[in-house]
Short mmCIF file of the C-alpha atoms (twelve columns), coordinates in Angstrom:
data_MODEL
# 
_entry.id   MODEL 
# 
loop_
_atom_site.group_PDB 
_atom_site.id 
_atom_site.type_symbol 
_atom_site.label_atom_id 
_atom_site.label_alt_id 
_atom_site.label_comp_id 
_atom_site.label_asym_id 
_atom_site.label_seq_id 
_atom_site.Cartn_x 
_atom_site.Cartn_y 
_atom_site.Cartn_z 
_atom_site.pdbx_PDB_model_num 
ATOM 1   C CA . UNK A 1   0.000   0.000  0.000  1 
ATOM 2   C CA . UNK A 2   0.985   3.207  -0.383 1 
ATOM 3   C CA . UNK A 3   1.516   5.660  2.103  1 
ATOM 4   C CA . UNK A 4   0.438   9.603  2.165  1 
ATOM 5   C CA . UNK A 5   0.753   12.687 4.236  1 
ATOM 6   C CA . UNK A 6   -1.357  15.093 5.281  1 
ATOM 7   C CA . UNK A 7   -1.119  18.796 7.758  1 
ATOM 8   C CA . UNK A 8   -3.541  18.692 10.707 1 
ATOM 9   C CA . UNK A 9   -5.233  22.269 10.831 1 
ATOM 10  C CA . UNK A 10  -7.354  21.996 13.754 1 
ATOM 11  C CA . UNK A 11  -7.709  21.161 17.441 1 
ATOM 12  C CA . UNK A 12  -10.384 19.342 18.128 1 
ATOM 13  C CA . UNK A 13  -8.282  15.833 17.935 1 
ATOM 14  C CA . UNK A 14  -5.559  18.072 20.691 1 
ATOM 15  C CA . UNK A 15  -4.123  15.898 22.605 1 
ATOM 16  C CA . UNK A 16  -3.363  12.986 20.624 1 
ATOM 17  C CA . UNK A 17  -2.990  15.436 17.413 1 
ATOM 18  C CA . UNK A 18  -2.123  19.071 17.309 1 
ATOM 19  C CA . UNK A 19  -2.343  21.989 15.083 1 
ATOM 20  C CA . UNK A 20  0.195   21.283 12.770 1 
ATOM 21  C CA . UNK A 21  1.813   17.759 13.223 1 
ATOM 22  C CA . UNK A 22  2.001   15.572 10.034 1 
ATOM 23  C CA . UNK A 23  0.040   12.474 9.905  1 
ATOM 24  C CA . UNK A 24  0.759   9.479  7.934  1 
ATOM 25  C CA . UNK A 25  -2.010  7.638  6.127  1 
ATOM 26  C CA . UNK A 26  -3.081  4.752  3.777  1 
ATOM 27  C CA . UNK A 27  -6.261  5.269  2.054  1 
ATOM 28  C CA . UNK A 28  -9.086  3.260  3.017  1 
ATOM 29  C CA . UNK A 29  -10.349 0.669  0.612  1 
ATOM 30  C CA . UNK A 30  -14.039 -0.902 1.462  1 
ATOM 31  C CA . UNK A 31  -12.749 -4.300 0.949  1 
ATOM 32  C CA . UNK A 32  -9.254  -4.215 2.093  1 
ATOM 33  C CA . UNK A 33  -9.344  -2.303 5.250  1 
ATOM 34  C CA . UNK A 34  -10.611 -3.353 8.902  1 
ATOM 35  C CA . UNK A 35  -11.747 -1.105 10.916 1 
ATOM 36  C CA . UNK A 36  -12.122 -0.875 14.483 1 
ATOM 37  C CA . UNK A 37  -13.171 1.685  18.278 1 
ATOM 38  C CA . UNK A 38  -9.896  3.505  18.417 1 
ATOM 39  C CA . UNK A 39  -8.425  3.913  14.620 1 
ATOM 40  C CA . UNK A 40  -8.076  7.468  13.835 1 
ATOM 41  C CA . UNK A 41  -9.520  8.390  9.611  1 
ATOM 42  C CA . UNK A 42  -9.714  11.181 7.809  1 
ATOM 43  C CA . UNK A 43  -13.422 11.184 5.681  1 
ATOM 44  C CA . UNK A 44  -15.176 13.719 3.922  1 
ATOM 45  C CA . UNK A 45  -17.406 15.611 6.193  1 
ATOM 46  C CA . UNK A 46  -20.646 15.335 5.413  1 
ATOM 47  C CA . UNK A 47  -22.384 18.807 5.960  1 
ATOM 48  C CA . UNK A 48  -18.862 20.637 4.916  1 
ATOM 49  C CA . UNK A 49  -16.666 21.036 1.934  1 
ATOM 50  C CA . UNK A 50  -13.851 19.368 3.681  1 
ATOM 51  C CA . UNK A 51  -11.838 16.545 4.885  1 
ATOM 52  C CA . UNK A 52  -11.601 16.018 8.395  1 
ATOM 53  C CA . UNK A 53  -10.051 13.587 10.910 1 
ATOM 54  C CA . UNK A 54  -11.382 11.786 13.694 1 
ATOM 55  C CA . UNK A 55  -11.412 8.781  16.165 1 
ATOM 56  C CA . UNK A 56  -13.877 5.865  15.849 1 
ATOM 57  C CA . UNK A 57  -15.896 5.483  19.108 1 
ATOM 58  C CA . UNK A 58  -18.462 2.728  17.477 1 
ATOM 59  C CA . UNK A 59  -19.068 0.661  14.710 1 
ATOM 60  C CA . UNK A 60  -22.273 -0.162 13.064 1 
ATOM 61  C CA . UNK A 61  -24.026 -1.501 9.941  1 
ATOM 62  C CA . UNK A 62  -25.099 2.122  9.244  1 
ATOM 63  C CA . UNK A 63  -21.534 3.392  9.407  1 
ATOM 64  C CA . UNK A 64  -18.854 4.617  12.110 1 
ATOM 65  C CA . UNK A 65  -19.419 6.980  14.836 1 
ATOM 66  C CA . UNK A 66  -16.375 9.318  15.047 1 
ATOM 67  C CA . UNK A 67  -15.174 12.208 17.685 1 
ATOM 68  C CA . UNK A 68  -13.085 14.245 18.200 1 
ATOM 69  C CA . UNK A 69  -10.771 13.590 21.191 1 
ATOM 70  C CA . UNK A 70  -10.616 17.331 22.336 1 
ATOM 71  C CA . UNK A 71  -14.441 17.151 23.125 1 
ATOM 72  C CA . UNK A 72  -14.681 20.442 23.987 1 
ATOM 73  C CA . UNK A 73  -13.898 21.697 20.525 1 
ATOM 74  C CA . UNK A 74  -15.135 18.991 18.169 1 
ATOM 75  C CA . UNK A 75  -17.949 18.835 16.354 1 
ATOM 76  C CA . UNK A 76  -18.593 15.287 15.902 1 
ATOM 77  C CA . UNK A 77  -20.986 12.144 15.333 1 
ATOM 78  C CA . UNK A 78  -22.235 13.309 19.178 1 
ATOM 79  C CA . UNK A 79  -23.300 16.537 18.268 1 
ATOM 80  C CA . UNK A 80  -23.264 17.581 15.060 1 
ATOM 81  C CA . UNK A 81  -23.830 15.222 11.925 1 
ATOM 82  C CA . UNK A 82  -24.500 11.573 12.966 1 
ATOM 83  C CA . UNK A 83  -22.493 8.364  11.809 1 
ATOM 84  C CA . UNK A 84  -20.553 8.450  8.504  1 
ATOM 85  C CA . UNK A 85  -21.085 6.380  6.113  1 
ATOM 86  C CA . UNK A 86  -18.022 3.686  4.996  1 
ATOM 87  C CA . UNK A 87  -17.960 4.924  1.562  1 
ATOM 88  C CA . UNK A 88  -17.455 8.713  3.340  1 
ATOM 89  C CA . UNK A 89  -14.398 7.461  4.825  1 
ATOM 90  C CA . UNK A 90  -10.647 8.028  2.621  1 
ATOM 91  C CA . UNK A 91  -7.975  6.842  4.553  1 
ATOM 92  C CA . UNK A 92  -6.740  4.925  7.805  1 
ATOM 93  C CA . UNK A 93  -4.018  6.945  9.841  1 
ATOM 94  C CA . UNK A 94  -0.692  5.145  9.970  1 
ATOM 95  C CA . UNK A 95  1.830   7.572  12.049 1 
ATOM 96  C CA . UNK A 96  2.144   10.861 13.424 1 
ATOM 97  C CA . UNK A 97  5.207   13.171 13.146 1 
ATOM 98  C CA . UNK A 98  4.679   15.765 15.942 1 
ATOM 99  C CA . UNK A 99  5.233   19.394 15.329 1 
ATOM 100 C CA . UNK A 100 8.799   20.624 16.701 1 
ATOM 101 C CA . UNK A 101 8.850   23.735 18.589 1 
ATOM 102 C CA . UNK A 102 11.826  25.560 18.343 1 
# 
């Protein structure tokens, strides 16, 4: 598979992700890819022109819940648009490079 990069621009995944940091990623494929609670994915947000990354808190036959770990921030599954739907979901986080203060 190959691998792919991508600039978080947000908070509401603060702590495990930052403003900033790099993420690594492989894109999600229907067939190929497992998911499970705890994977972090970037899908296309539903109600917004964007991509946007999250953490999967549940897993149904309707689609994936996901939220944001900075609760306070994120607008989510919870409170704001509902479970995505599988085929709304591009790609499976692999690795984070943190930002470097200096």
């Amino acid at each position: 598979f190959q691998i792919r990069y991508a600039k978080v621009c947000d908070i509401s995944m603060s702590p495990s992700l930052k403003n900033g940091d790099i993420v690594f990623y492989k894109i999600f494929s229907k067939n190929k890819s497992s998911l499970k609670i705890g994977d972090i994915v970037i899908f296309k947000h539903p109600l917004l022109n964007i991509n946007s990354i999250k953490r999967i808190t549940k897993l149904s036959e309707f689609g994936v819940e996901v939220c944001g770990d900075n609760k306070a921030y994120s607008k989510d599954s919870r409170n704001f648009f509902g479970f995505i739907q599988k085929k709304g979901l591009l790609a499976l986080l692999y690795s984070i490079s943190p930002t470097i203060d200096f």
